[in-house]
N, C-alpha and C positions, 0 to 999 in steps of 0.2 A: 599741879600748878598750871596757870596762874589763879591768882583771887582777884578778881572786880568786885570791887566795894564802890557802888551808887550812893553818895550821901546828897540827900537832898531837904531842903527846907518845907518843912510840914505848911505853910502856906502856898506853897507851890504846887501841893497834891491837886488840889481840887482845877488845874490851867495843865496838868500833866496827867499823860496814861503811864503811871509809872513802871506798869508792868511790861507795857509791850515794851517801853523805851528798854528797861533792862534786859527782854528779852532781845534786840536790835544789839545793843549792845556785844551780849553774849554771843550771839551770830559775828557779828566782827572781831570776836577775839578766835573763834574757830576758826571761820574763813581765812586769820592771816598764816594759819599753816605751821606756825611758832609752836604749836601744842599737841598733844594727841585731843583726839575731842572729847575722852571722858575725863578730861585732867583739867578743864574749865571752871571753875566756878565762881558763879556770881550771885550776889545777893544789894538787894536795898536798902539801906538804914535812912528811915525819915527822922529827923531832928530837929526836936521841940524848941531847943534854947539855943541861938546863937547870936552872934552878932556881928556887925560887918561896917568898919568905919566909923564915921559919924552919922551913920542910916542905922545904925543899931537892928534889929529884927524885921525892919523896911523891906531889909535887898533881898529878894530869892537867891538861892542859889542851887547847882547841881556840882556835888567834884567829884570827881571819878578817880578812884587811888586801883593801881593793878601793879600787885606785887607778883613776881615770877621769878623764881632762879635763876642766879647771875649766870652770865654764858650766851645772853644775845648780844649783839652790835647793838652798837648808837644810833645806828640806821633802822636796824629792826625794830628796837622800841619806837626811833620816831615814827615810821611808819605805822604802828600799832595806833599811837597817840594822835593822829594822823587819821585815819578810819575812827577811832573811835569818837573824834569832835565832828566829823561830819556828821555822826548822825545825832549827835546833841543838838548841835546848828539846826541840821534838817527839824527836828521834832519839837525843840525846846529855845527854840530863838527868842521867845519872848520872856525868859528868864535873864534875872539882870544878872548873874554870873554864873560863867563855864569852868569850870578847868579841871584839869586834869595831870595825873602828877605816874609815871610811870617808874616806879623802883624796884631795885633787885634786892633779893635776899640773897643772903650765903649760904652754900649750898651744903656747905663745913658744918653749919651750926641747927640747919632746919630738921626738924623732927617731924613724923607721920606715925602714923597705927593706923592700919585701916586702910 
């Protein structure tokens, strides 16, 4: 744990390096020490169909979802959430929306193999 899930709007590929951004990313959830480092992962899901307002398919967007097993402070995710919009900002400021949504799972109910 945790999972960073990059979702980003497929018109925004071609104005974003989407790799490195997920790469920057993933560096920021290692660096904040929350994790062991091979228990990171992150991946990007580009998305063809969405819609945002009364801008319908208009708005870009990038949201950042990072689920990890409950057990940190409130301080520790904002912090997390916190480095990880810096470098959204840094890299992708010309996207008309950021965000990011930091959730825990229960630790009671999560499953692994592997």
């Amino acid at each position: 744990m945790p999972h960073l899930i990059m979702e980003y709007s497929n018109s925004a590929e071609d104005r974003l390096n989407t790799q490195g951004l997920l790469e920057d990313l993933h560096q920021v959830a290692i660096e904040s020490e929350l994790f062991s480092v091979n228990d990171v992962k992150s991946r990007a899901i580009r998305v063809h169909s969405w819609l945002v307002g009364d801008k319908g398919n208009s708005a870009d967007f990038i949201h950042i979802t990072v689920e990890l097993l409950s057990g940190r402070t409130p301080e520790q995710k904002r912090e997390l959430s916190r480095g990880l919009m810096d470098v959204l900002v840094e890299q992708a400021n010309h996207i008309d929306s950021l965000t990011i949504n930091v959730r825990d799972m229960e630790q009671e109910s999560f499953q692994k193999v592997g």
